[in-house]
C-alpha positions, -999 to +999 in steps of 0.1 A: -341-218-705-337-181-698-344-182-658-316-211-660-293-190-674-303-161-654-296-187-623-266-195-638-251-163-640-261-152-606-244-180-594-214-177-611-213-141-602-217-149-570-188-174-567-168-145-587-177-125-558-163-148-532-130-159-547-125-122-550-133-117-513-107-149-504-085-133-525-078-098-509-080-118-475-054-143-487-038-109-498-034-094-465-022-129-445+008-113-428+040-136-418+039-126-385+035-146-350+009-117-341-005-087-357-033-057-352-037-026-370-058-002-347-073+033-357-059+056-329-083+081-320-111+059-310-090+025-310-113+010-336-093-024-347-095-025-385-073-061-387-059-083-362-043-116-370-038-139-334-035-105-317-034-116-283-005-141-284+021-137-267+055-134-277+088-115-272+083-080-277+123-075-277+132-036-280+096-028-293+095-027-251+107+005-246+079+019-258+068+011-224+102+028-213+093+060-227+059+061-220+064+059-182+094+087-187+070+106-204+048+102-181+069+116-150+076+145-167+045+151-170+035+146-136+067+168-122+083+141-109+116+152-133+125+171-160+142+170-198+168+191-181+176+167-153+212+147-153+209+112-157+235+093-142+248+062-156+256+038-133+280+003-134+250-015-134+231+005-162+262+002-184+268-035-183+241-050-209+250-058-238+232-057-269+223-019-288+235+000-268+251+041-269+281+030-248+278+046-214+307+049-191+300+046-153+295+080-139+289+097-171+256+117-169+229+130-195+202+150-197+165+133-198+167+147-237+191+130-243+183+096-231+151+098-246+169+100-277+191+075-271+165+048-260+141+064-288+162+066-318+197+043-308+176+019-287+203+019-258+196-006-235+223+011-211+200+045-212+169+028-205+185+012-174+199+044-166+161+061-167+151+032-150+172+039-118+169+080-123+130+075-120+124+047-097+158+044-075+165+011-096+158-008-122+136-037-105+109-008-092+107+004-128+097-026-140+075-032-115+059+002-121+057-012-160+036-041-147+019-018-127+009+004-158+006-029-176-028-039-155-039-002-154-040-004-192-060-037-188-034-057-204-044-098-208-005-112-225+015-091-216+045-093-186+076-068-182+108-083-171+131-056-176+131-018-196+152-029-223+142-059-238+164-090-236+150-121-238+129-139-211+108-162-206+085-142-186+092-109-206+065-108-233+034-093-247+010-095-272+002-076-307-031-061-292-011-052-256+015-034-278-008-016-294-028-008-261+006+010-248+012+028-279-023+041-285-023+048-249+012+070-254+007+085-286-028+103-274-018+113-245+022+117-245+021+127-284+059+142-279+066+107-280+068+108-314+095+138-314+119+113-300+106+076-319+102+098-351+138+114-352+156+096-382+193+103-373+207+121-340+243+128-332+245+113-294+279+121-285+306+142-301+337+126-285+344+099-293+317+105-320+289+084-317+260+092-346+224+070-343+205+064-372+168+050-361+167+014-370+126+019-381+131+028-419+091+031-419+100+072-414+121+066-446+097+046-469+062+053-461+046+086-460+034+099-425+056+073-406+066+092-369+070+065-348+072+042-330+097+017-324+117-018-339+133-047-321+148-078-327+169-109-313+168-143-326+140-155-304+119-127-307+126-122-345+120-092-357+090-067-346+074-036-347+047-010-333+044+021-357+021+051-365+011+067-392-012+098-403-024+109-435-049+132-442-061+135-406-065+098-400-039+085-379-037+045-379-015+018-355+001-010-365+020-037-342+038-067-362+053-095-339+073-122-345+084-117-385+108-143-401+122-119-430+149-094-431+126-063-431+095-080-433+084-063-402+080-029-425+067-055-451+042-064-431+028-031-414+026-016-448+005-043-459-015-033-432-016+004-436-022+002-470-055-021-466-064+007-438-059+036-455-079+019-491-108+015-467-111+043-441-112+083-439-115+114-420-143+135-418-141+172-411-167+184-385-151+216-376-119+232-389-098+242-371-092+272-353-128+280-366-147+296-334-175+276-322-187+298-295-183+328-272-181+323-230-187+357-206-158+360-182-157+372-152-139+401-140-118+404-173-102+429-194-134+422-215-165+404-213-162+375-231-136+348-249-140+332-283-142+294-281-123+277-311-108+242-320-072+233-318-073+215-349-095+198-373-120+181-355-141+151-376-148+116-368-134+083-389-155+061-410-155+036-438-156+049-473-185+050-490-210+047-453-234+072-450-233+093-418-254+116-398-235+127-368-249+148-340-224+173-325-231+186-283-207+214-268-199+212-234-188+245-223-176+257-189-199+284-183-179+299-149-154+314-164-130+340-142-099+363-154-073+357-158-080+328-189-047+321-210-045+314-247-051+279-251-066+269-219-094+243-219-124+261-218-152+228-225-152+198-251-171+187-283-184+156-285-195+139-318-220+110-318-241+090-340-269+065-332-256+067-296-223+060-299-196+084-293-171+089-326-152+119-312-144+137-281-117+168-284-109+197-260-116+231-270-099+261-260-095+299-252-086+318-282-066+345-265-057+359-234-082+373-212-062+393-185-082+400-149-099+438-154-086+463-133-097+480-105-119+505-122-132+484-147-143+462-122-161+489-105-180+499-139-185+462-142-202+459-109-225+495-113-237+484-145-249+456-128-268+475-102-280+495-128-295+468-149-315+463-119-336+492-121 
């Protein structure tokens, strides 16, 4: 009688167990047409609900948009201070739009902005053409980017965002490009995380960034919205907390601001379930490199920031940590340059790579030091 009530229990405990686990799943079944929430550093995906079909990314495509700007400022190819020219052809599309005039003209900034936190179709046609001579080689340079990202469902049509048939992209693809842009353009989020921005002064225009994430969930900085009545209404976002910066792209959502809904669903199951762990603080010094022919001999080694690796609460972890120091080091070194990497692992697999860097100047030694440099040598010798 006992064992059958000790096999009762255990089954009924058991069961409890599973309607428990159906139950937070149920919990987090998002009305969306696509979904993904991704941790950013390593690109870990935490949830995905029919990631990879496609749909209409509407407006959420000038993440694209920026990222490629981004990028060409990066590369040299133009600058925030350049004048942006809108043309006739820029300024006639409809939809959001920050009302460009043929010949008026810009600077990068301020496009950025516009596109960024007024989601001006106009200014991302007018970015289009200032980068790529016109708007059809831009979007063939988004394509381009598209398959260099290793994109599956996802095809670029235009910069802005209208509807078309063959303009679409997936929840996983969006969240491909954003990862992709927040890691390695991370200014992108001083433009998608600027609430409210006054465009123009006369006639006044004001914009007031349509993602109300930055207003109602803590650590919100970007990314960016969109909507039409095909598309419905979408969204790729980012937020960090304590160190742990999550992703979330939501496609396809039926409700009036379900799209936040939806992603805070998601960042609050991501946030319940995984952490940051600090390594190495930042700033702390992790080493000390001999330069050559410097004001001084050598150059502290430190971390930019905090420097840890993401895992789920309550998992047990034994990371190894390597250095990988450039041991050539000649003056002059400036504050801040990248002087070698960290690189944190366990079992095999990497959890973190980060830069480290110079902690201060190191300017090129002088004439007669580098004559005391070069006799204490010799001396050495004997």
């Amino acid at each position: 009688m006992q064992r059958k009530r000790l096999v009762l229990m255990t089954m009924l405990i058991l069961a409890f167990l599973l309607i428990c686990s159906t139950a937070a799943q149920a919990e987090l079944e998002l009305d969306a047409e696509g979904a993904i929430l991704m941790e950013a550093t390593t690109g870990k995906v935490i949830y995905e609900q029919d990631p990879d079909k496609p749909w209409k990314p509407a407006s959420v495509t000038k993440v694209m948009t920026l990222l490629l700007a981004l990028e060409a400022i990066d590369q040299g190819k133009t600058s925030l201070d350049d004048m942006v020219l809108a043309s006739e052809y820029a300024c006639g599309y409809g939809g959001s739009q920050l009302y460009l005039q043929p010949g008026e003209e810009f600077t990068m900034h301020e496009m950025l902005l516009g596109i960024a936190v007024g989601s001006g179709n106009d200014a991302s046609v007018a970015v289009a053409e200032h980068l790529y001579g016109s708007h059809e080689a831009f979007v063939k340079e988004m394509n381009n980017k598209a398959k260099e990202l290793g994109l599956k469902n996802t095809s670029f049509k235009n910069a802005h965002g209208l509807d078309d048939d063959d303009h679409y992209t997936s929840a996983r693809d969006m969240a491909i490009i954003s990862r992709h842009a927040v890691l390695n353009y991370p200014e992108i989020l001083d433009y998608t995380g600027v609430k409210f921005h006054v465009f123009r002064e006369e006639p006044l225009l004001e914009l007031y960034n349509t993602n109300k994430m930055l207003w109602w969930f803590e650590g919100t900085d970007g990314l960016k919205t969109g909507f039409t009545s095909a598309a419905k209404r979408n969204l790729s976002s980012t937020v960090e907390r304590d160190n742990l910066r999550l992703l979330a792209v939501v496609l396809g959502v039926e409700q009036k601001s379900g799209h936040f809904k939806e992603s805070m669903k998601l960042y609050q199951y991501g946030f319940a379930q995984y952490q940051f762990n600090k390594v190495i603080p930042g700033g702390e010094e992790v080493a000390r490199l001999e330069v050559a022919k410097g004001s001084v001999d050598d150059v502290a080694v430190i971390t930019p920031k905090d420097i840890g690796y993401i895992s789920k609460k309550g998992e047990e972890a034994d990371p190894q940590i390597e250095y990988h120091l450039d041991t050539k080091l000649t003056a002059p070194i400036k504050k801040g340059d990248v002087v070698g990497e960290v690189v944190i692992t366990q079992d095999g697999e990497e959890m973190c790579r980060e830069e480290l860097i110079a902690a201060y100047h190191v300017e090129k030694a002088s004439l007669w030091r580098q004559i005391y440099i070069v006799s204490r040598k010799v001396m050495s010798v004997f």
